[in-house]
RODO-2510 file (C-alpha; in nm, 4 decimals, decimal comma):
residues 414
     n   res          X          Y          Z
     1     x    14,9659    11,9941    18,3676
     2     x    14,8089    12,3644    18,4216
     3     x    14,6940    12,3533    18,7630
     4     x    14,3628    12,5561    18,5535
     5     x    14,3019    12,2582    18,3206
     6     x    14,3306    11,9563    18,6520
     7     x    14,0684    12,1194    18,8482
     8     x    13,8066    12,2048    18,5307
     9     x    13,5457    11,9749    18,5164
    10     x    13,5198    11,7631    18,1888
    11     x    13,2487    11,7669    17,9413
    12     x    13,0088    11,4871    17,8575
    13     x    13,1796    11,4502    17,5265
    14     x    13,5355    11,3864    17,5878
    15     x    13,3325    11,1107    17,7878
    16     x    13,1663    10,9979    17,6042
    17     x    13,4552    10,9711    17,3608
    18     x    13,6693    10,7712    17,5678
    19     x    13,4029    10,5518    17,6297
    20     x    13,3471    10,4564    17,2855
    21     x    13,7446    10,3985    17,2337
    22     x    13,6964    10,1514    17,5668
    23     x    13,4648     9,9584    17,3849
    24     x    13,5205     9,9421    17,0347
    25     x    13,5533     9,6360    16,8554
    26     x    13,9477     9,5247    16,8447
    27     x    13,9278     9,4932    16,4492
    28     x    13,8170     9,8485    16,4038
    29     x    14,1138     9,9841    16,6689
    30     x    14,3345     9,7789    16,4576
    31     x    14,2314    10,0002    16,1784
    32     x    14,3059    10,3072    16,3215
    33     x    14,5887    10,2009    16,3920
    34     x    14,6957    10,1168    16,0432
    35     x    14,6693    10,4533    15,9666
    36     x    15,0741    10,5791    16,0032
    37     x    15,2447    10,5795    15,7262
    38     x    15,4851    10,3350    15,5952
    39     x    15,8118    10,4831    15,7089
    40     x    15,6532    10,5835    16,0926
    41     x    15,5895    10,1628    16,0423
    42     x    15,9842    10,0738    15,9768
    43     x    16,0773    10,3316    16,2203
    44     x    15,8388    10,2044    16,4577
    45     x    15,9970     9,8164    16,4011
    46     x    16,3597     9,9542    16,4371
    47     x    16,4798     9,7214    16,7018
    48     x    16,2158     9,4884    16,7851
    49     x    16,2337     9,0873    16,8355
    50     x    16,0053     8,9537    16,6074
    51     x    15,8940     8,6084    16,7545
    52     x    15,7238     8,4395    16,4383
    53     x    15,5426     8,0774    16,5011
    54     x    15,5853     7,8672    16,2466
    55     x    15,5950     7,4758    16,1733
    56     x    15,9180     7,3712    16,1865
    57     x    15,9265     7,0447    16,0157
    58     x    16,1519     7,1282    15,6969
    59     x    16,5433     7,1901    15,7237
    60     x    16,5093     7,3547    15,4537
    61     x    16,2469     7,6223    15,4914
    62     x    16,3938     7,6567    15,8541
    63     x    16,7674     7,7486    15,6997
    64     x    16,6230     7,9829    15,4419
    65     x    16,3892     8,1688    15,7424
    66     x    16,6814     8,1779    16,0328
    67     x    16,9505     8,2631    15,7302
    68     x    16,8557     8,4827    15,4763
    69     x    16,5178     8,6303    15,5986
    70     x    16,6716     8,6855    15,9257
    71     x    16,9779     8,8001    15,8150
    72     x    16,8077     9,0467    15,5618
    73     x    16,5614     9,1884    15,8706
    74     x    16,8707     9,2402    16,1136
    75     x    17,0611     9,4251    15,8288
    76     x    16,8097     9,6693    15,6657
    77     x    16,5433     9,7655    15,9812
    78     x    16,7344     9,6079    16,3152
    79     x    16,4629     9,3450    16,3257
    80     x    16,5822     9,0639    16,5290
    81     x    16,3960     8,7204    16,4184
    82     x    16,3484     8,4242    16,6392
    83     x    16,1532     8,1718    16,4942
    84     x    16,0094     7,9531    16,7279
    85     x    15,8860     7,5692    16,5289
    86     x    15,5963     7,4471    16,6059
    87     x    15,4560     7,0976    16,5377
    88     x    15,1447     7,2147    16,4673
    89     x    15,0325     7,6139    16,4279
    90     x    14,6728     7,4693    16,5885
    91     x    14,8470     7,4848    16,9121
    92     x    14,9103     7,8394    16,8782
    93     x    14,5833     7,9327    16,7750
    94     x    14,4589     7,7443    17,0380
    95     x    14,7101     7,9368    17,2533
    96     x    14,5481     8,2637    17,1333
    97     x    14,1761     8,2003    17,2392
    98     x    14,2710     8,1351    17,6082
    99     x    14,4536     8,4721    17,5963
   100     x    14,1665     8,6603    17,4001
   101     x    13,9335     8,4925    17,7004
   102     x    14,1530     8,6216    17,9661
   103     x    14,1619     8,9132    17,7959
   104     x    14,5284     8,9642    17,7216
   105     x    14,4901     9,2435    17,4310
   106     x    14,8466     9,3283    17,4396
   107     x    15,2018     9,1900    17,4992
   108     x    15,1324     8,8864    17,3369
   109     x    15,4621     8,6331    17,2530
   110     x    15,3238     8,5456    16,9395
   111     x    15,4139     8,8197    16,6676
   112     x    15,4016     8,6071    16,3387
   113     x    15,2588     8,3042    16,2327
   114     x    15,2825     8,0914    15,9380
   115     x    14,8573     7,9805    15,8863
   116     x    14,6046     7,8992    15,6241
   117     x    14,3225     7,6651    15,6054
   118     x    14,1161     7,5974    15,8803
   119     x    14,3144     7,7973    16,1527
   120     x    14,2689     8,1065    15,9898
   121     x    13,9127     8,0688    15,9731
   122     x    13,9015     8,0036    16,3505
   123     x    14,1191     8,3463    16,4225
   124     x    13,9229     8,5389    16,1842
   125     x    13,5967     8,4431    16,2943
   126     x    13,7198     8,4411    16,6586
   127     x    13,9023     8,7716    16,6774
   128     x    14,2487     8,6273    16,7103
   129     x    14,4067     8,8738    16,4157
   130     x    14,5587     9,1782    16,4117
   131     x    14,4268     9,3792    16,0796
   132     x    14,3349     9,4325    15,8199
   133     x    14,6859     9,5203    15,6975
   134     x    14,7805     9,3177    15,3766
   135     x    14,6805     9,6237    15,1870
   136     x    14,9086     9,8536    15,3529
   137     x    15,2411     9,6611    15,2714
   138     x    15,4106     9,8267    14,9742
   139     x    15,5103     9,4569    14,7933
   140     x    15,1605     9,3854    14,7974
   141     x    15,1042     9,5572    14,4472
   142     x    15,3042     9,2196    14,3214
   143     x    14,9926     9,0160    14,4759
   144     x    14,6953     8,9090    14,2417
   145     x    14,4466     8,9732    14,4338
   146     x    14,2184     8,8487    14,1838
   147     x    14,2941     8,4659    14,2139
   148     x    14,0362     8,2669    14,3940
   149     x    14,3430     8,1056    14,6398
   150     x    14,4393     8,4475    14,7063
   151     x    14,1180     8,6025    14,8072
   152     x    13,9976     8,2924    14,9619
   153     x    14,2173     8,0744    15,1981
   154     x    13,9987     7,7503    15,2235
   155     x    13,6682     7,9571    15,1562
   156     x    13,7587     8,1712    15,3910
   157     x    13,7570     8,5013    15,2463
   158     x    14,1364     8,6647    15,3360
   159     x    13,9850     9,0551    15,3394
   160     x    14,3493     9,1686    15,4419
   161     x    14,3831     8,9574    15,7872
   162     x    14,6804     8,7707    15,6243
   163     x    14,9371     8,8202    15,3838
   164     x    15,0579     8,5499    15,1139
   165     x    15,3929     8,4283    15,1529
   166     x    15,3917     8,1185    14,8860
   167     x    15,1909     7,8874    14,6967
   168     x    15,1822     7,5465    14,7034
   169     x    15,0039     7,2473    14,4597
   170     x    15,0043     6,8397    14,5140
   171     x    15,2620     6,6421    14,2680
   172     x    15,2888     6,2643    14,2659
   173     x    15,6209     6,0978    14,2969
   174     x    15,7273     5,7936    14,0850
   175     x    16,0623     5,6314    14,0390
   176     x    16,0806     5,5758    13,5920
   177     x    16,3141     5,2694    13,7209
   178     x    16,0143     5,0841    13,8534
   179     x    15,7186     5,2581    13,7108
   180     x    15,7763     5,3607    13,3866
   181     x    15,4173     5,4492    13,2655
   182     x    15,2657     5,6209    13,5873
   183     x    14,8566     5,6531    13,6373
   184     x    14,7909     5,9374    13,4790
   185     x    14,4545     6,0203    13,6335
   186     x    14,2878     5,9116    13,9882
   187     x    14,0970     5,6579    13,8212
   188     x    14,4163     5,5168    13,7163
   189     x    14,5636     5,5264    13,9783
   190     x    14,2852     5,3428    14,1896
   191     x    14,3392     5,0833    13,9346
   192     x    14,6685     5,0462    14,0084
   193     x    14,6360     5,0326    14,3760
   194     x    14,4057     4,7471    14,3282
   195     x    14,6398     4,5581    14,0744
   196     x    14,9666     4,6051    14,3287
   197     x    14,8765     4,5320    14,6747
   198     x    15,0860     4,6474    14,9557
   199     x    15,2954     4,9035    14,7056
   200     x    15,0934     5,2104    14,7728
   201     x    15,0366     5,4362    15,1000
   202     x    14,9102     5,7585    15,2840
   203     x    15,0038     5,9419    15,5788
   204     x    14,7040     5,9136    15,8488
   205     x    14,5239     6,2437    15,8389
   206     x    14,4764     6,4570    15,9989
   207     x    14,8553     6,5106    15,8579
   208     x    14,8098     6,7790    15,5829
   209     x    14,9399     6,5208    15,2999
   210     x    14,7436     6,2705    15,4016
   211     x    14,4528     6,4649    15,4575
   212     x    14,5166     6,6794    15,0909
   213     x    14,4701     6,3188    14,9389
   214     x    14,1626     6,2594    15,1134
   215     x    14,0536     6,5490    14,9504
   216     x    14,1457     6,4316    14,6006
   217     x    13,9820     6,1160    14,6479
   218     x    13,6994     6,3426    14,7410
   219     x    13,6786     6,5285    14,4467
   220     x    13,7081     6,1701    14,2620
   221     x    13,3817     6,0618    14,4156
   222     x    13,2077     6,3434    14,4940
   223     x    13,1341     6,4956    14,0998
   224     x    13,4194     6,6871    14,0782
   225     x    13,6066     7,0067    14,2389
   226     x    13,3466     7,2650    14,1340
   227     x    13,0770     7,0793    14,3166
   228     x    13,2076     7,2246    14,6296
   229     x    13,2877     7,5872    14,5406
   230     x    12,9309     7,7254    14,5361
   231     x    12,6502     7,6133    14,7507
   232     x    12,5773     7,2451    14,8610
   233     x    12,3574     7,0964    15,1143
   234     x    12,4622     6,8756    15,4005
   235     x    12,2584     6,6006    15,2450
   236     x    12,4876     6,6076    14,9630
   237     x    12,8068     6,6556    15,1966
   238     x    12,7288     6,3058    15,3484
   239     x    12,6384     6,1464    15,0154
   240     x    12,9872     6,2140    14,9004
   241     x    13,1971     6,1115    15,2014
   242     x    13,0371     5,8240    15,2415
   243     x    13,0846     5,7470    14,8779
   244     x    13,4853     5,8497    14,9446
   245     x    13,5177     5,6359    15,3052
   246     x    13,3444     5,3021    15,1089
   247     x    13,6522     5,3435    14,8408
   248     x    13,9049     5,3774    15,0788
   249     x    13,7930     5,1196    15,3189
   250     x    13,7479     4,8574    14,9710
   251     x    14,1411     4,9441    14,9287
   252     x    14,2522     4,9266    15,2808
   253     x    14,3789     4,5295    15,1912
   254     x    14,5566     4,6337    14,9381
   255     x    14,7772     4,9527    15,0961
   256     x    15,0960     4,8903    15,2378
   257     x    15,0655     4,6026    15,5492
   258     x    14,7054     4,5712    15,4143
   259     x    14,6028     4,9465    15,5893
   260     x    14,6972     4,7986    15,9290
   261     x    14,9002     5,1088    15,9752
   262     x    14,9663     5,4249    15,7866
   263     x    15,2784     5,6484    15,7583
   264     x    15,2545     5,9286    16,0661
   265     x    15,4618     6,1982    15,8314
   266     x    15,5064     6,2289    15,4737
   267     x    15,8788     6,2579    15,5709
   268     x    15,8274     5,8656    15,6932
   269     x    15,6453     5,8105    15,3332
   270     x    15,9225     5,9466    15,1537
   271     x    16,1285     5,7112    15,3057
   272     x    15,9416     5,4236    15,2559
   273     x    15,9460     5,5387    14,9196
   274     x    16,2962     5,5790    14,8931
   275     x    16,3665     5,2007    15,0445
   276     x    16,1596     5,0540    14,7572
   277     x    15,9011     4,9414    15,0029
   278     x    15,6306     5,1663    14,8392
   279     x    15,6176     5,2855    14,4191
   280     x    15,4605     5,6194    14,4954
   281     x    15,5223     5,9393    14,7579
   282     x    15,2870     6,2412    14,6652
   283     x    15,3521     6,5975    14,7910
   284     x    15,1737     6,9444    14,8487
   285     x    15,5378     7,0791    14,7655
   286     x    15,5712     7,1034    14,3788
   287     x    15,9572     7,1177    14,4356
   288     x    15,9697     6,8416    14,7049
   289     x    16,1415     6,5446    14,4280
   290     x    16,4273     6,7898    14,3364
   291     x    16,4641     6,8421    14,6966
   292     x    16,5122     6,4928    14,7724
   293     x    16,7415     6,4244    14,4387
   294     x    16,9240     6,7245    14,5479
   295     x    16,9782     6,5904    14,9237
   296     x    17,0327     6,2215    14,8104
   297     x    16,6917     6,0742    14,9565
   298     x    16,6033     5,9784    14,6140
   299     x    16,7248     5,8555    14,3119
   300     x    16,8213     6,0683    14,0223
   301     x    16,5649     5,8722    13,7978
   302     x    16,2809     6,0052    14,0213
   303     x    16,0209     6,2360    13,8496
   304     x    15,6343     6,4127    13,9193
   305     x    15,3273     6,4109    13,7725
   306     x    14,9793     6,5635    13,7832
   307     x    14,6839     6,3987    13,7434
   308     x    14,4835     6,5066    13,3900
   309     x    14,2369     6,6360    13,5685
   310     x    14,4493     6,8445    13,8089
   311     x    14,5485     6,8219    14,1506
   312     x    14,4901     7,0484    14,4633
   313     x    14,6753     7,3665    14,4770
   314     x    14,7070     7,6679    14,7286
   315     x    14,8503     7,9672    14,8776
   316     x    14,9868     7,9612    15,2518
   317     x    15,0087     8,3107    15,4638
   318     x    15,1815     8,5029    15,7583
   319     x    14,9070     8,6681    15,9694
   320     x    14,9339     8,8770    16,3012
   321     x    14,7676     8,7852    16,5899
   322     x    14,5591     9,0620    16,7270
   323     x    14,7784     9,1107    17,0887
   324     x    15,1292     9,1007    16,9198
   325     x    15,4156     9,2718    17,0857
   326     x    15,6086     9,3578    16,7690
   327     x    15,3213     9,4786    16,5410
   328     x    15,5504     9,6554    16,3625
   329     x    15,8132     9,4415    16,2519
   330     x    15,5869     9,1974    16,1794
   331     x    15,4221     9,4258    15,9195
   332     x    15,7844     9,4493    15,7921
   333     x    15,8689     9,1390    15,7674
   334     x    15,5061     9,0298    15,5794
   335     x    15,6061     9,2757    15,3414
   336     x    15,9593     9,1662    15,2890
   337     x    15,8953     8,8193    15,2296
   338     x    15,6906     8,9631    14,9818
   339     x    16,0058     9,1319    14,7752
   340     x    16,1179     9,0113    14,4570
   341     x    16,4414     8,9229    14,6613
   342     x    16,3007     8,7139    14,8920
   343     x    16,0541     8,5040    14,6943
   344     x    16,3424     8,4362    14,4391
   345     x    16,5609     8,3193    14,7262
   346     x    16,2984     8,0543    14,8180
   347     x    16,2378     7,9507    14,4679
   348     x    16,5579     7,8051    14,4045
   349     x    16,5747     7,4740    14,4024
   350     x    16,8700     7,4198    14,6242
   351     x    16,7185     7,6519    14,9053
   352     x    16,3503     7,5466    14,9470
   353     x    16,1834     7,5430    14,5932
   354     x    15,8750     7,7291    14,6691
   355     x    15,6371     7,8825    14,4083
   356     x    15,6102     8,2570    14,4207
   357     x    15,2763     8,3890    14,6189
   358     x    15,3369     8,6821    14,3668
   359     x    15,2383     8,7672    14,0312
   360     x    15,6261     8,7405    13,8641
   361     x    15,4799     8,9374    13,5563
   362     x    15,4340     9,2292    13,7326
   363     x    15,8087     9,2793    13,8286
   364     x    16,0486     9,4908    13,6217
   365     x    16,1344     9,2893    13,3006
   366     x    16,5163     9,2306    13,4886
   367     x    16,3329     9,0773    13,7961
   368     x    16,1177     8,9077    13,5469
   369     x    16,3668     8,7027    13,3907
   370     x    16,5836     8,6029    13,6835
   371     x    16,2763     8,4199    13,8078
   372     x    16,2599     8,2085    13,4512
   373     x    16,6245     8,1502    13,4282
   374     x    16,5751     7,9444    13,7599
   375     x    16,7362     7,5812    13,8282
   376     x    16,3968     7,4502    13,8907
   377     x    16,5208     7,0787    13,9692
   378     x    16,4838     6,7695    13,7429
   379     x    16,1774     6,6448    13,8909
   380     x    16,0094     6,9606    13,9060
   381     x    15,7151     7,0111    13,6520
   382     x    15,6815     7,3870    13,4433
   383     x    15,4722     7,6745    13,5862
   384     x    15,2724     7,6126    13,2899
   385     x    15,1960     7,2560    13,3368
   386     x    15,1294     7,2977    13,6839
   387     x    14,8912     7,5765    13,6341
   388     x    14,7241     7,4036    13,4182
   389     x    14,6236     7,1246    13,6284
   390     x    14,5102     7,3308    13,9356
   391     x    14,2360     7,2708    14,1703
   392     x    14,0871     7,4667    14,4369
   393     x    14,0664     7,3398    14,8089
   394     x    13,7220     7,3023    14,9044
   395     x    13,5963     7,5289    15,1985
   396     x    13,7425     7,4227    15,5505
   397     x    13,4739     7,3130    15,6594
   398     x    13,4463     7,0520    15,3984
   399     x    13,7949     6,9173    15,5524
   400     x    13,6838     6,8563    15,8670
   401     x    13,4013     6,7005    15,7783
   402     x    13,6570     6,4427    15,5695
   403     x    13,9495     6,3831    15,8466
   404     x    13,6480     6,3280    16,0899
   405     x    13,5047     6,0891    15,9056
   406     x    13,8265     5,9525    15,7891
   407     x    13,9314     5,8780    16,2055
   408     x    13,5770     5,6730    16,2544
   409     x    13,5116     5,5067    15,9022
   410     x    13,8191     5,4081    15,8003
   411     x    14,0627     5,4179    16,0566
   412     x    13,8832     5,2566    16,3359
   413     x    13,6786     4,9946    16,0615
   414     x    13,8689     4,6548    16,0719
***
């Protein structure tokens, strides 16, 4: 330093300056920071761990993230990937606010993590995420931005805080050995609960399938999914829960062991499927029958429906949390799971069976048609049927208003 320049004293503005970066909101730092370029952002990831937080439930999607995404990252940008599973990504998240209250901005553990839903409402309205930086990844011209799952996650408008990685819809599972003609609509299939005691289950929310089907029977009694995409009061909030916890309590006798328990995992449904002790498993995975043909679980005969009048879809996310150590390669890796390459890899059947979180008719005509040419699995319904019979999630706060209830209505009632 010029021995000139140490001993001049400095102006109010270069104060005042520094003050101002002191004490400026994380988000809008996060901006600024956002504003290298793309290749300063790979250079920049060039040998960094990327720890990414993720449930860790599925084999499968664990095999297709510590093989081919990991061995992709490590080959084209150095990026070493450790996932580490998670039961739960609530825990992280919950992991987060103590460190944002103790005021750890930086060298956080958690570079990655696999959210939608409710827990990215929480770290968005809590300051938990690094961003915006969807719109900076290259890949994310494939995105449609337009689609209400897209923009919205549970509600919750995204605003470039987190970056699709897949979609996902609710299929019912029936066995044409046993149930030849399958309930076509929830009405139906109320009916048929009622008509075949002890052959039908859920898992106890809040675990997300049981929970989704909450939801469903939600929309059954509450007028409908578009009742809850615009404005509603509390009044009618109540009205329609109520209505859903009366119907579920009225069928509790007639659930497998008469509602005195519940499945803890749709993994343990599936099985209970699979032993013949139940006729139905349901799934937010439109691929999950294939899956379990493919593995042996089920029976080749097994096949999935949608009800007529739809069934719940959505898209699931990688966000950043806002202290990340490897910023960088996290932005990297968001934008490679992105690629063409990568969200064919996880659409095939025998890997995971995901639906693309991208907008396939935007690729070049070649990418195009390697993504219809797919082994989709012979329980797994068309892109066109399945788009057809979409629903939106209600807003989050809608769904913990339900597994609330659910725990002291129905659960606790005897």
């Amino acid at each position: 330093m010029d021995p000139a320049h140490s001993r001049k004293p400095l102006s109010p503005l270069p104060i005042l300056l520094l003050l101002f970066l002191l004490f400026l909101p994380h988000q809008a730092r996060a901006v600024e920071l956002d504003q290298t370029s793309w290749e300063e952002t790979i250079q920049a990831a060039d040998g960094q761990t990327l720890d990414w937080y993720m449930w860790g439930g599925s084999p499968a999607i664990n095999a297709y993230v510590n093989g081919f995404v990991a061995h992709r990252l490590k080959e084209r940008y150095n990026i070493t990937l450790r996932q580490v599973p998670v039961k739960d990504i609530a825990e992280v998240v919950s992991k987060l606010l103590v460190e944002r209250q103790a005021g750890k901005s930086s060298d956080g553990s958690v570079d990655l993590m696999w959210i939608n839903g409710e827990n990215f409402r929480t770290c968005k309205n809590k300051g938990l995420l690094f961003g915006p930086f969807a719109q900076r990844l290259p890949n994310q011209h494939y995105v449609d931005w337009s689609r209400p799952s897209v923009y919205n996650d549970f509600g919750t408008p995204v605003e470039g805080m987190e970056s699709p990685w897949g979609s996902a819809q609710v299929i019912m599972i029936y066995d044409t050995a046993r149930t030849p003609v399958p309930p076509k609509s929830m009405a139906e299939l109320i009916t048929w609960i009622r008509e075949h005691p002890g052959r039908f289950t859920y898992p106890a929310p809040p675990d997300f399938t049981g929970s989704v089907f909450l939801r469903q029977l939600f929309y059954h009694q509450g007028g409908g999914a578009s009742t809850w995409q615009g404005d509603y009061s509390q009044q009618e909030l109540s009205s329609a829960a109520r209505a859903t916890y009366a119907l579920l309590k009225e069928l509790k006798p007639a659930l497998w062991r008469q509602g005195s328990t519940y499945p803890n995992s749709p993994v343990r449904m599936n099985t209970l499927f699979a032993d013949g002790e139940i006729d139905f498993s349901f799934s937010y995975h439109q691929a999950e029958a294939s899956r379990n043909i493919l593995d042996g679980l089920f029976p080749p005969t097994v096949r999935s429906f949608v009800f007529a009048e739809g069934t719940i879809a959505n898209t699931h996310f990688v966000a950043i949390p806002f202290n990340a150590r490897d910023k960088a390669a996290a932005m990297v890796a968001a934008d490679f799971l992105l690629s063409a390459e990568a969200q064919l890899e996880k659409a095939k059947a025998g890997v995971w069976g995901d639906f693309p979180a991208i907008d396939t008719t935007r690729l070049p005509r070649a990418q195009q048609q390697q993504f219809a040419e797919l082994e989709r699995g012979p329980a797994t319904l068309s892109n066109r049927e399945l788009q057809a019979h979409q629903l939106p999630e209600p807003p989050s706060r809608v769904l913990i208003y339900l597994e609330k209830g659910w725990q002291e209505q129905v659960l606790r009632e005897r």
